[in-house]
C-alpha positions in Angstrom: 9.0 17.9 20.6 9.2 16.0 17.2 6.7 17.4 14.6 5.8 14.0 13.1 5.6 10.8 14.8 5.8 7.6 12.3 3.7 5.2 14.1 4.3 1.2 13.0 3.0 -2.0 14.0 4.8 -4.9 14.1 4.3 -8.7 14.2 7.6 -11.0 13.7 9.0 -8.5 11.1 12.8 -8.5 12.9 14.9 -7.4 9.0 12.1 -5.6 7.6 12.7 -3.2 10.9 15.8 -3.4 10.5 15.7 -1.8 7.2 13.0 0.4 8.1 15.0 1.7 10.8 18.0 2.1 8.7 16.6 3.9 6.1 15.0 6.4 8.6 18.7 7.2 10.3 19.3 8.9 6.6 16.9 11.3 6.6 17.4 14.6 5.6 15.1 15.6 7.8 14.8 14.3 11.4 11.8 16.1 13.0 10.3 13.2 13.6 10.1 10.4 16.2 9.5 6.3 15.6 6.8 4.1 17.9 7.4 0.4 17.6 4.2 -1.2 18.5 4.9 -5.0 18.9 1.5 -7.0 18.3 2.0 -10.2 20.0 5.3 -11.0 18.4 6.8 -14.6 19.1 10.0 -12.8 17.7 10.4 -9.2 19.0 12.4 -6.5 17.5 13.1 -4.8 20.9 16.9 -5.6 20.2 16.7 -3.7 16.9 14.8 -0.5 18.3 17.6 -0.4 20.8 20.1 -0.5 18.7 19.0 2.6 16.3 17.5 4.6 19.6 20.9 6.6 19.9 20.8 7.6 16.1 17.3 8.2 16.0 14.5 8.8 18.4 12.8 5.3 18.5 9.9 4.2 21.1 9.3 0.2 21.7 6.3 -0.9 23.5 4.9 -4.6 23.7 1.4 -5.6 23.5 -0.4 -8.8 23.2 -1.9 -9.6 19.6 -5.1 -7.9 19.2 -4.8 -6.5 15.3 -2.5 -4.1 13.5 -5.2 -1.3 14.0 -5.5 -1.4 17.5 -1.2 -1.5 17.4 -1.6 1.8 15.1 -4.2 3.1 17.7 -2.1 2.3 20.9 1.1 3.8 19.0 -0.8 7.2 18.9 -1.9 7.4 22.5 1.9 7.2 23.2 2.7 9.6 20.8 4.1 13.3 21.4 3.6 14.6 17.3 1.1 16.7 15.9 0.9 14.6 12.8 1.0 10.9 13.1 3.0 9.0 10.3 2.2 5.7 9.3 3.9 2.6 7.9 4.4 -0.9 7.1 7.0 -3.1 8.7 7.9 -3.7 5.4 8.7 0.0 4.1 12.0 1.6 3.4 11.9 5.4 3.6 13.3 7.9 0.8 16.1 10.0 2.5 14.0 12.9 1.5 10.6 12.0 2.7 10.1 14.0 5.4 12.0 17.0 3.5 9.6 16.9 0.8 6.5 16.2 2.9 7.4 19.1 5.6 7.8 21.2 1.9 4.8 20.3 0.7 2.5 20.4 3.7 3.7 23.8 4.8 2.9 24.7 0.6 -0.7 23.1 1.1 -1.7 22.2 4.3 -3.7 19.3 4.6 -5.2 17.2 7.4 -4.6 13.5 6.0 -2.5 12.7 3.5 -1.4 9.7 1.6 1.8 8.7 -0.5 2.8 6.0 -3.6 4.9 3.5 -3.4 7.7 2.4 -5.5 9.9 -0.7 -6.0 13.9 0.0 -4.6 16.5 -1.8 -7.0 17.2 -4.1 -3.9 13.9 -5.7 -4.2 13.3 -9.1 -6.1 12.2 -9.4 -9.5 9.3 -11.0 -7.8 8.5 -8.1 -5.5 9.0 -5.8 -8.6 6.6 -7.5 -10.6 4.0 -7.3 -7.7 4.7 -3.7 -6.9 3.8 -3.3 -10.9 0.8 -5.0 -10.8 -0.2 -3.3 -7.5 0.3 0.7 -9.1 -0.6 0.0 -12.9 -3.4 1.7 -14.4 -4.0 -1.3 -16.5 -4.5 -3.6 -13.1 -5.6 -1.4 -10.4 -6.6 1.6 -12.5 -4.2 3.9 -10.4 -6.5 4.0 -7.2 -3.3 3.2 -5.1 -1.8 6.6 -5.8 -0.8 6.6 -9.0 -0.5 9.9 -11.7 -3.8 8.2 -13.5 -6.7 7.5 -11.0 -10.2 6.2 -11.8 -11.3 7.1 -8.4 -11.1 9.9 -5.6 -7.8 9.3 -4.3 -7.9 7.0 -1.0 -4.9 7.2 1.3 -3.8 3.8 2.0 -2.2 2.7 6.0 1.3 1.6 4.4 1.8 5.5 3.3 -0.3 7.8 5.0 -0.5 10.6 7.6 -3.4 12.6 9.6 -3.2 15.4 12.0 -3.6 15.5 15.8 -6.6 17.1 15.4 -8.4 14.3 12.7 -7.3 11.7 15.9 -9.2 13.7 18.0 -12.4 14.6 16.1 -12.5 10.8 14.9 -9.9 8.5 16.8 -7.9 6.1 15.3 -8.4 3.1 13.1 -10.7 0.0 13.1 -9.9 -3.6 13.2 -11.2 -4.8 10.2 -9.8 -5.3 6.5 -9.5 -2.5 4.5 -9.0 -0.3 8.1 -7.8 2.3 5.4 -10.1 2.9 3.6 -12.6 3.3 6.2 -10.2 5.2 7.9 -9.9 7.7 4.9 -13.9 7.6 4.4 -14.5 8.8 8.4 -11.5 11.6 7.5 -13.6 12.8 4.3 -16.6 12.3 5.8 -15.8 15.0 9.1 -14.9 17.5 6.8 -11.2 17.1 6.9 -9.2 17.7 3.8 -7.4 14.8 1.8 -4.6 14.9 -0.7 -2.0 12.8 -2.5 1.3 14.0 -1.8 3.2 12.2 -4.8 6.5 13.4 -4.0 6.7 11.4 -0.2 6.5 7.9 -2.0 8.4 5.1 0.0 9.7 1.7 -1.5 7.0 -1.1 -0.3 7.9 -4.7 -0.4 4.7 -6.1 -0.1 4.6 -9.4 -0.3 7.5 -11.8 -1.0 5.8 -15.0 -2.9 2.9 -15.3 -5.2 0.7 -17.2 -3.2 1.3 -14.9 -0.2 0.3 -12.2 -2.7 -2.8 -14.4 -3.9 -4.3 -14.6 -0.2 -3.8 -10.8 0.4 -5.8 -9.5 -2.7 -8.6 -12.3 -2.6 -8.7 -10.7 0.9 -8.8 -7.3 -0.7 -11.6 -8.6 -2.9 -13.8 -9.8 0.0 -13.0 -6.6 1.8 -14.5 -4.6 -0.7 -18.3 -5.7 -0.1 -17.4 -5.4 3.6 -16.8 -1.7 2.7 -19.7 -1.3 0.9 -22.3 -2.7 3.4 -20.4 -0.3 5.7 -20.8 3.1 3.3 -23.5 2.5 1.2 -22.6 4.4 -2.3 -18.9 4.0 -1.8 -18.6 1.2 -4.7 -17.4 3.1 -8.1 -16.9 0.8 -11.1 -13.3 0.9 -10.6 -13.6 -2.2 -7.7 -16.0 -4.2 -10.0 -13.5 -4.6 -12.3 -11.6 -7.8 -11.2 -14.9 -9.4 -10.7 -15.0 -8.5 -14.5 -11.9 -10.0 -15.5 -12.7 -13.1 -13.6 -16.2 -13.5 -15.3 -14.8 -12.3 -18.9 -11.6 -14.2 -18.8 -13.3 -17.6 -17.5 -15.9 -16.8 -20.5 -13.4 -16.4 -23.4 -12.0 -19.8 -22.1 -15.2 -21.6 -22.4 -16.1 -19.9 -25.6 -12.5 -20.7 -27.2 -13.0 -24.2 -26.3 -16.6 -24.8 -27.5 -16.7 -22.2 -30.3 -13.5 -20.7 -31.6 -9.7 -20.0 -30.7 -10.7 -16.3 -31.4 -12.9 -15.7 -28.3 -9.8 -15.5 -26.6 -8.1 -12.8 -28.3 -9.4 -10.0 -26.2 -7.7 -11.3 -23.2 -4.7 -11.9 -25.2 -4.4 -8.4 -26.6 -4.9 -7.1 -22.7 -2.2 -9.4 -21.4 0.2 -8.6 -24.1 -0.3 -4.8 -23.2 0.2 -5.5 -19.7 3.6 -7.6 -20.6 5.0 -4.5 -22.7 4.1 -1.6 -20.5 5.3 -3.9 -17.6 8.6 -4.1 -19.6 8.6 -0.4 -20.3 8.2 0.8 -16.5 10.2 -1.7 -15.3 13.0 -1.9 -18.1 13.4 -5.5 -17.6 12.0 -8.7 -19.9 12.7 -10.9 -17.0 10.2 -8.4 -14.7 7.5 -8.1 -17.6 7.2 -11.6 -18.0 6.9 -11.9 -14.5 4.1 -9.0 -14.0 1.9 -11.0 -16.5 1.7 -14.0 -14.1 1.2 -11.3 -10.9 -1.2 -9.2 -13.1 -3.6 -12.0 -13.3 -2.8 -13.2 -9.9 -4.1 -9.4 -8.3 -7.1 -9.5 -11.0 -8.1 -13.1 -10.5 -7.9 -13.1 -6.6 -9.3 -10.2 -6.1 -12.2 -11.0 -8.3 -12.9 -14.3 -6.8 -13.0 -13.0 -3.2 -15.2 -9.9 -4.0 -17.5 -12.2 -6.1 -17.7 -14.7 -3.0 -18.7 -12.1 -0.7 -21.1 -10.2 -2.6 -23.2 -13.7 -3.1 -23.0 -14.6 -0.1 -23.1 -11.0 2.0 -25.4 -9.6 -0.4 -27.3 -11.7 -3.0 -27.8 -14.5 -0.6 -28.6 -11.8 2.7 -26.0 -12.7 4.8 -23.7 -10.0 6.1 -24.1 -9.7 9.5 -24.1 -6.2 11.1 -20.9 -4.4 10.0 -20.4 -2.6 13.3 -21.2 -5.7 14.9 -18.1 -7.5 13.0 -15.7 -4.8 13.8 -16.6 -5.9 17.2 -16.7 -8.7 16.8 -12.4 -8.5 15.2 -11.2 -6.7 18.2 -12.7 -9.3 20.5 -15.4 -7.5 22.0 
């Protein structure tokens, strides 16, 4: 029996699998197996887990659409591992992964785990500026496993790992946004230990256009106050800060209009500092330049969902029962 068992939903992801799947057959380390868990696909990938299952042990089951958490949750029941893997469709895996995170885990045991991600010379200059924007401690403030953290590091579902025995003291994952997060908080909160394991990173592709990236972090944003309705306490500055930007930036536009072209400067000196360490990590202009626009994109969307939330969930009273949404999202 396979030690690990990389668990990944999929809805109408047919290449990304295809490189997923790829990258997993050069692993230096195979003791693992690979569920497929189809969400209601209108374009299946069955043909692709067929043709990698004599290279690599590969599972395929169908389901109808219900949520990417109940496709993580169904993948486990079918699972034969004692630690369940988990990632995105759109992952490609390090030939060493499983090497390194065998290594470290038998170093330090731990019962959940979560890894970085990185950008793979293949991707576009687009997805490279996003991947920047999405790990900088100038955007994010390294919450998403970076070496510089503002906050207790939170293993996120496109990199991440738990024990057989965290599945059974817990279960799995709940439909709702953010199903990582609370996912790591119920881990934390049992008792179970949680680490970053820096060296099992994987190259995520995230998404492929800005405005595809716009509606997934103004998601993030509105997430966020879901979160903290659900764990009082669990807000740190950190996830305020967008709202910040949002507020300050919109601010020093109004005030450099009205009063003087100075009010603006701050925001200046902060994008320019983006643009150059952007340039530095990613040794490209092109890139840098790029990372400016997706900077403020991540900042600016996030913001303005997690200020429309917390008005309306919070200032104005109307989030509804949080367990009563979950139930609500897996159609109960």
């Amino acid at each position: 029996m396979p030690y690990f068992s990389v668990i990944v939903p999929v809805y109408n992801r047919i290449d990304e699998v295809h490189d997923l799947l790829e990258s997993l057959t050069h692993q230096t380390n195979k003791d693992f197996e690979v569920i497929l868990v189809e969400d209601g696909s209108t374009e299946p990938c069955e043909t692709e887990a067929k043709q990698y299952a004599d290279i690599i042990d590969v599972k395929y089951f169908y389901k109808s659409n219900e949520g990417r958490s109940i496709a993580r949750n169904h993948g486990i029941e079918n699972a034969s591992g004692e630690y369940f893997i988990f990632f995105d469709s759109d992952c490609v895996i390090p030939e060493n992964y499983f090497s390194e995170l065998s290594k470290r885990l038998k170093e330090n045991y731990t019962d959940c785990f979560g890894g970085p991600d990185a950008a793979h010379d293949s991707f576009t200059d687009v997805q490279k500026a996003i991947n920047y924007s999405m790990t900088s401690f100038l955007t994010t403030g390294g919450i998403r496993g970076g070496k510089v953290q503002m906050e207790k590091f939170v293993p996120r579902s496109f990199n991440m790992g738990y024990s057989r025995k965290v599945w059974e003291k817990i279960g799995g994952f709940r439909e709702m946004f953010s199903e990582d997060i609370d996912m790591s908080t119920r881990v934390r909160q049992a008792g179970f230990s949680i680490q970053l394991i820096r060296e099992a990173y994987v190259y995520h592709k995230r998404r492929t256009s800005l405005p595809k990236f716009c509606r997934q972090t103004y998601v993030f944003g509105m997430s966020r106050i879901t979160l903290k309705l659900l764990y009082p306490g669990s807000m740190k500055l950190v996830h305020c800060m967008p709202a910040a930007f949002v507020i300050g930036s919109a601010a020093m536009i109004i005030l450099s209009i009205l009063w003087h072209w100075y009010a603006i400067l701050p925001l200046a000196v902060y994008l320019a500092a983006v643009w150059i360490t952007a340039i530095i990590s990613t040794r490209s202009f092109k890139i840098g330049t790029l990372a400016i626009a997706t900077s403020i994109i991540q900042l600016g969307a996030y913001g303005c969902g997690f200020i429309k939330a917390y008005v309306w969930k919070i200032l104005l009273g109307h989030g509804r029962n949080i367990e009563e949404e979950i139930l609500i999202r897996k159609g109960k």
